[in-house]
C-alpha positions in Angstrom: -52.3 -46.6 -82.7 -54.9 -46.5 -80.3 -58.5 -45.2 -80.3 -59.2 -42.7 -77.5 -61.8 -43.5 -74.5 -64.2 -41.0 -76.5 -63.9 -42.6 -79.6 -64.4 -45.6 -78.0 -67.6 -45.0 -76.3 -69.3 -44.0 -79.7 -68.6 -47.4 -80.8 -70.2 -49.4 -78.1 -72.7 -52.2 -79.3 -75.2 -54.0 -77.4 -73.6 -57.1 -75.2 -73.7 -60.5 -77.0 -72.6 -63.6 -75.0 -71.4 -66.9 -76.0 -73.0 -70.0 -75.6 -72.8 -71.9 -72.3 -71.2 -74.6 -74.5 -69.1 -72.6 -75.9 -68.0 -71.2 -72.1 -67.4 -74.4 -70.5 -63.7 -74.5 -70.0 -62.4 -71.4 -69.2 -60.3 -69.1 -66.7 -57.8 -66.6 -65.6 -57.1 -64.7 -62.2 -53.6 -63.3 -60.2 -53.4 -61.0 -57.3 -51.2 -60.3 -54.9 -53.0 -59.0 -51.5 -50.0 -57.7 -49.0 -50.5 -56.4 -45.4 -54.2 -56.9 -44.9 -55.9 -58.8 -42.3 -58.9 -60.9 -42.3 -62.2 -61.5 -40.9 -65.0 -64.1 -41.9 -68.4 -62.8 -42.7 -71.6 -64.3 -42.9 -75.2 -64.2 -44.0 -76.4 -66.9 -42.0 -77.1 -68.2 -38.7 -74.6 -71.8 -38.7 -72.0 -68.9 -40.6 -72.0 -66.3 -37.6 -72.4 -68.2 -34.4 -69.0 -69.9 -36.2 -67.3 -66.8 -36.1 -68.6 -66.0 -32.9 -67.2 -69.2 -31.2 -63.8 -68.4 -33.1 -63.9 -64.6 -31.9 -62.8 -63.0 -35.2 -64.5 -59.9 -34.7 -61.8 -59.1 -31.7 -58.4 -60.6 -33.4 -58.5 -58.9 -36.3 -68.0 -53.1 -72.4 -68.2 -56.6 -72.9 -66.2 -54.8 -74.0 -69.2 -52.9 -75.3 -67.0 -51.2 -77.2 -65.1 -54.5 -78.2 -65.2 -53.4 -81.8 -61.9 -51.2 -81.7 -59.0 -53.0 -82.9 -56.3 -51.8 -80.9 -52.9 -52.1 -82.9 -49.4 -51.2 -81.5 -45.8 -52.1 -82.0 -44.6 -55.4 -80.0 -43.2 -55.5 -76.8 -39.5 -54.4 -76.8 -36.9 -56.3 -75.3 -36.8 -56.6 -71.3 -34.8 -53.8 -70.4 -31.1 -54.9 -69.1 -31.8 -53.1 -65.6 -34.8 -55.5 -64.4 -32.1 -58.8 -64.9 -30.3 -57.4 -61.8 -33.1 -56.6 -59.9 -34.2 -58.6 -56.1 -37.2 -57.3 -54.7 -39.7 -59.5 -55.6 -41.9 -56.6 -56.1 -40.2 -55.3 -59.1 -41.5 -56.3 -62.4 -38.8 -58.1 -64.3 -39.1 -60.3 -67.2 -36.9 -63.0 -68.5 -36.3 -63.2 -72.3 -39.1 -65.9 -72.7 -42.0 -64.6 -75.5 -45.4 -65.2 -76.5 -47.5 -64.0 -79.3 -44.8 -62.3 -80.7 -45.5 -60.2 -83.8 -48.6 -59.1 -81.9 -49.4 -55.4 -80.6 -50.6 -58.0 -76.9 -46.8 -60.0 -77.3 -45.4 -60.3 -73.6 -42.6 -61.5 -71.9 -42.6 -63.8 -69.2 -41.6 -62.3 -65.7 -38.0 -63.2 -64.8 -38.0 -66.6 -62.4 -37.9 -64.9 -59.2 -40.5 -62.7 -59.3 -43.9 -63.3 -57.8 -46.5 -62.2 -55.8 -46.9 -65.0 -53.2 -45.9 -63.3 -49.8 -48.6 -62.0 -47.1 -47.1 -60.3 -44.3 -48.7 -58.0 -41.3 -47.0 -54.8 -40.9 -47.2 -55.2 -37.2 -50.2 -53.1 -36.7 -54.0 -54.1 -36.2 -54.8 -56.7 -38.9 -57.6 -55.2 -41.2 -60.2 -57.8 -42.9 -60.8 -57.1 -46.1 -64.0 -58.7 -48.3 -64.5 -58.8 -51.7 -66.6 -59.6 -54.8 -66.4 -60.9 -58.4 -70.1 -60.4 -59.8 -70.5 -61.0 -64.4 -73.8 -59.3 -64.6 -74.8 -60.7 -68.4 -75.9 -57.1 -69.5 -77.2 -57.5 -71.9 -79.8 -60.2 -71.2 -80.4 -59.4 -67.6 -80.7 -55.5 -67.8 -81.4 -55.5 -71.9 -84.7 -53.2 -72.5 -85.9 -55.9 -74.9 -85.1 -58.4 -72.3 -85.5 -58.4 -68.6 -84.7 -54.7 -67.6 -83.2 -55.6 -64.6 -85.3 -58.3 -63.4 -86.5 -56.3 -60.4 -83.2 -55.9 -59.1 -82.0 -58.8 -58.7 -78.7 -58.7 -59.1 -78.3 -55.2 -57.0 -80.7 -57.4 -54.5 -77.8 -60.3 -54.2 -75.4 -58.1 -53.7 -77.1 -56.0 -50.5 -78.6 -59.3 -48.9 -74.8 -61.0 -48.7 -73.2 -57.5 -47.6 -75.6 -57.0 -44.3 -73.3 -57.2 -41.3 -70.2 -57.4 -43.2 -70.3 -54.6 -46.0 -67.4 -55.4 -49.3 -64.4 -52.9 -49.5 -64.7 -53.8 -53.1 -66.2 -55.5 -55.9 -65.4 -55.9 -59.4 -67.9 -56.5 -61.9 -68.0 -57.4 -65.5 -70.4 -57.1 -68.3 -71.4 -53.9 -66.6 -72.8 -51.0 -68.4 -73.6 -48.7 -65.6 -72.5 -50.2 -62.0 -74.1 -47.3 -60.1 -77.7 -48.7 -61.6 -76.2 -51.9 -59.7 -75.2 -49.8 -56.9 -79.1 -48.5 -56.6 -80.7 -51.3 -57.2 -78.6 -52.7 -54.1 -79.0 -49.6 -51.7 -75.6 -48.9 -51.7 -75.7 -45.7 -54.0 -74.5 -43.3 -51.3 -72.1 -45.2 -49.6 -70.2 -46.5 -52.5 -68.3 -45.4 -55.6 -67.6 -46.4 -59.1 -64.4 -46.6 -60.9 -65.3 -46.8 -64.8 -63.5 -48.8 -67.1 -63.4 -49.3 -70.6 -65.0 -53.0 -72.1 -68.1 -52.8 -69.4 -65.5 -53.7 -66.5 -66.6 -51.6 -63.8 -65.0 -51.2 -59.4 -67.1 -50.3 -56.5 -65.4 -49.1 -53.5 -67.0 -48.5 -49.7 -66.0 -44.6 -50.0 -66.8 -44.2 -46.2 -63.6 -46.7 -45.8 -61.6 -46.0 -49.1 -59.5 -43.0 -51.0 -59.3 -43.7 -54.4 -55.4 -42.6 -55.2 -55.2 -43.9 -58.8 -56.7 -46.1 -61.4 -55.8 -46.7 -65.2 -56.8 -49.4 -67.8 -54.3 -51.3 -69.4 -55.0 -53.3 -72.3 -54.1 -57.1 -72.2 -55.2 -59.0 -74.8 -57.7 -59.2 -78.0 -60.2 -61.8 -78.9 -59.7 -63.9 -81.6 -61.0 -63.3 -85.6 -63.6 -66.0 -85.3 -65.1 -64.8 -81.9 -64.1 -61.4 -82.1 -65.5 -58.7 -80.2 -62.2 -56.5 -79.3 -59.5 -56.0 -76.9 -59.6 -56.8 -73.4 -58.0 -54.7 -70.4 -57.3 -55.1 -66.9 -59.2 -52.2 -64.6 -57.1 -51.3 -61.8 -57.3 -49.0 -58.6 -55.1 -48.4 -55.6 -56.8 -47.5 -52.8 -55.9 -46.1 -49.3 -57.6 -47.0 -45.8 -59.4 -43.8 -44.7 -58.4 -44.6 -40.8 -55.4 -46.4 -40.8 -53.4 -45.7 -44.1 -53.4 -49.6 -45.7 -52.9 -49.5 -49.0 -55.0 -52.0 -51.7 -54.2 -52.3 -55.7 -57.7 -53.9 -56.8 -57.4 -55.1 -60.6 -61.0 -56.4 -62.5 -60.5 -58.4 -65.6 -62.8 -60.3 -68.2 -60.8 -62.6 -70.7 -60.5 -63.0 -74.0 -62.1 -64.9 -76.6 -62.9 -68.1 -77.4 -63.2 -69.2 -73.9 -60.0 -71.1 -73.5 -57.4 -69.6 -75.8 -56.3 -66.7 -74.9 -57.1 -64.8 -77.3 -55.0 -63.4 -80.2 -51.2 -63.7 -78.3 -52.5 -66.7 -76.4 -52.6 -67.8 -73.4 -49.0 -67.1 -71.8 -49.3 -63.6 -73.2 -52.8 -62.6 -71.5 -51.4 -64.3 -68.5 -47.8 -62.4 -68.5 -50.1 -59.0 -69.9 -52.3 -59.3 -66.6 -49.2 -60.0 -64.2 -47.6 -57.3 -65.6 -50.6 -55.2 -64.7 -49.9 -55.9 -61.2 -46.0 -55.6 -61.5 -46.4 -52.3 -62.7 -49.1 -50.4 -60.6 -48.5 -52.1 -56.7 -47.0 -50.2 -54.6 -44.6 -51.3 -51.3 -46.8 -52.7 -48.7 -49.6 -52.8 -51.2 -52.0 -55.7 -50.8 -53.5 -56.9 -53.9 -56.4 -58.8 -55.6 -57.5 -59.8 -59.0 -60.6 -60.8 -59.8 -62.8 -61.5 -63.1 -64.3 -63.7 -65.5 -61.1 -64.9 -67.2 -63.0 -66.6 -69.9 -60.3 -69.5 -69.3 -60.8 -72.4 -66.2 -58.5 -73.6 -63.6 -56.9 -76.2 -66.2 -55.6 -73.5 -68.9 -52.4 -72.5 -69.2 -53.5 -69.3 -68.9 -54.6 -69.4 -65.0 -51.9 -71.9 -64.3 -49.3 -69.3 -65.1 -51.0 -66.6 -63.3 -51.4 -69.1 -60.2 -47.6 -70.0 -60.4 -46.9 -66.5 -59.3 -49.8 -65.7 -56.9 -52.3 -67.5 -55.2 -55.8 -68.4 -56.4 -58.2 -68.6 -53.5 -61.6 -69.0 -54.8 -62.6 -70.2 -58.0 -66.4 -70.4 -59.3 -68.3 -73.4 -61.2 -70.1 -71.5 -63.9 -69.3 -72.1 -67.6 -66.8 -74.9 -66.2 -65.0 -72.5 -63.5 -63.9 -69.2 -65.2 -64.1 -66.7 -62.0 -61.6 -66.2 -60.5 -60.4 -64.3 -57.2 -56.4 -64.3 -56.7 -54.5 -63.0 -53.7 -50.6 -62.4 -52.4 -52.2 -64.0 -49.6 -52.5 -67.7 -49.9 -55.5 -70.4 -48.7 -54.3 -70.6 -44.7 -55.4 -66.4 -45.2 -58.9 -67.0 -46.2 -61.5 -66.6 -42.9 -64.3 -67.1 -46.0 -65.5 -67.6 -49.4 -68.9 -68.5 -50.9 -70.2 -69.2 -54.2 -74.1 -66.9 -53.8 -75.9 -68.0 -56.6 -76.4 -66.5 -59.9 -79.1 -63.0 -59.4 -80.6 -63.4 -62.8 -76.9 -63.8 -64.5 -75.8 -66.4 -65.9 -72.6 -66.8 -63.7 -72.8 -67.0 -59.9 -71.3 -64.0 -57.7 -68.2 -65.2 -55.4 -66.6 -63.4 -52.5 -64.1 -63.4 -50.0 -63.1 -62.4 -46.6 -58.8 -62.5 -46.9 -56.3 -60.8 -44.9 -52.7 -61.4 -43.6 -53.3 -63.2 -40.3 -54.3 -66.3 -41.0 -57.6 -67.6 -38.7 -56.6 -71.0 -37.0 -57.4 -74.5 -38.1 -60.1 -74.9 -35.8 -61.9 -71.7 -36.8 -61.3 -72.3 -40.4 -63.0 -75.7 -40.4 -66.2 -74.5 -38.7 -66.5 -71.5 -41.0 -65.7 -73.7 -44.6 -68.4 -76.4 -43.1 -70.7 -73.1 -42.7 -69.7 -71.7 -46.6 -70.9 -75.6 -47.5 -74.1 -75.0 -46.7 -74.3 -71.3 -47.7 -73.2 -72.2 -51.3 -75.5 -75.1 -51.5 -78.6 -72.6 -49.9 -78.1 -70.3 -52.8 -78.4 -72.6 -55.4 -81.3 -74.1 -54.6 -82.5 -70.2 -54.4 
């Protein structure tokens, strides 16, 4: 059985967040990105005369409401018709389980399927940047507790998006993203995709159709840290000018940092790929990003990476961000860690796409993201 999104919202709770102690060791991410091109962007000087020399502009609710149980029969057997299946694309599973007996049990996917191929469609290469922002809501925006902090976060966001706006950006621990979106400026040129457990999307609407979204659930915290279920947000979006397609999935893990959850690790990793496997599209490209609540090291984000890339990974709480792509490292023109906005984890973005930028240009623009990252920290 499973409580309706009204039902939900009556139940929502202020945010509480674990301890930094508690956080160190955890994270998740997987996303496919297909079809997309890439350009680096940059908010400083050493960042854009690297880009310039390269010529890259020319080539290319806590869980709020985490207090409804969600209960549900286990996952059925895979059905016989996905063993013959070859597109890679197709979600298959094999008969491997985990957390079985759970309502969040999942099947592996079957050997061959993945999410690890970029390819151009032939056409003009489109660059596509985005963003993985945990806003800790509850501390940072709390009336009792910093009320925004003058906008900090919303402040972040607009100073690294001058020059080179995001297509989208996924935040967690969001009550309302378009109080984000105004504190940032951005108000009228982007919109909001609403999720259930404070995950919240932000699309550049000028650049975007929304064609779809849903929320699937993924996993469930654990009795002695437990706050609820966690979901996967997802969207599909279509380029306004040139008709590229994007499925964009947002994700906050499960807790304690670490485990999984209540099905475990495998399970929230085979849940979330299954997310993807179910909603892309042919000639999709896709992204996943989040605070996983589980680091590069788990079982949990090594399964996800064994079927699609992991491009950027943060440092707070031990590394739990995450941003994933179809598209592998040689595809990303940048990425940068911007400091923290009054959170307690830092914001990350990326600038991926299916042409990958040359060795040469790739070295001068990850020198150039050095000394971004280490700017913003001393910030």
């Amino acid at each position: 059985l499973r409580a309706t999104t009204a039902e939900r919202s009556e139940k929502r709770l202020p945010t509480q967040k674990m301890t930094r102690a508690a956080r160190f060791g955890v994270l998740l991410g997987a996303i496919p990105l297909a079809r997309i091109g890439v350009a680096a962007s940059s908010t400083s000087a050493t960042a854009a005369l690297a880009d310039e020399a390269c010529d890259v502009g020319a080539s290319r609710p806590p869980a709020r409401d985490h207090l409804m149980l969600q209960l549900g029969a286990s996952a059925g057997p895979p059905p016989a018709s996905l063993a013959t299946a070859r597109d890679p694309m197709i979600w298959r599973t094999s008969a491997r389980m985990s957390g079985a007996g759970s309502w969040c049990a999942a099947y592996a996917p079957a050997p061959e399927w993945s999410m690890t191929q970029c390819s151009a469609d032939g056409g003009k290469s489109r660059d596509v940047k985005v963003l993985t922002y945990n806003l800790f809501w509850w501390n940072l925006f709390g009336s009792h507790f910093r009320n925004g902090n003058g906008g900090s976060a919303g402040k972040l966001i607009a100073e690294n998006g001058l020059g080179a706006p995001y297509d989208f950006m996924g935040f967690q621990e969001c009550d309302d993203v378009d109080r984000v979106l105004r504190d940032a400026g951005l108000d009228a040129e982007y919109h909001a995709v609403h999720g259930d457990h404070a995950v919240a999307i932000a699309y550049r609407a000028s650049e975007w159709e929304l064609l779809g979204h849903g929320m699937d659930e993924v996993a469930e915290d654990r009795p002695e840290q437990w706050w609820g279920t966690r979901g996967a947000l997802w969207a599909r979006f279509r380029h306004t000018s040139d008709g590229k397609t994007v499925l964009f999935v947002n994700h906050h893990g499960p807790l304690p940092v670490g485990t999984g959850g209540r099905c475990g690790r495998h399970a929230t990793a085979w849940n979330l790929l299954k997310t993807i496997g179910t909603h892309v599209e042919d000639g999709d490209g896709v992204v996943l990003v989040g605070d996983f609540n589980a680091d590069a090291g788990t079982q949990t984000v090594s399964e996800i990476d064994s079927r699609i890339h992991r491009v950027f990974t943060g440092s707070s709480f031990g590394g739990v961000d995450h941003i994933f792509s179809n598209c592998g490292n040689e595809h990303v023109v940048s990425r940068r860690n911007l400091g923290n906005g009054g959170s307690d984890h830092d914001a990350l973005d990326v600038v991926i796409g299916s042409e990958a930028p040359d060795r040469a240009c790739r070295g001068l623009r990850q020198a150039s993201e050095r000394r971004t990252t280490v700017t913003a920290r001393r910030g």
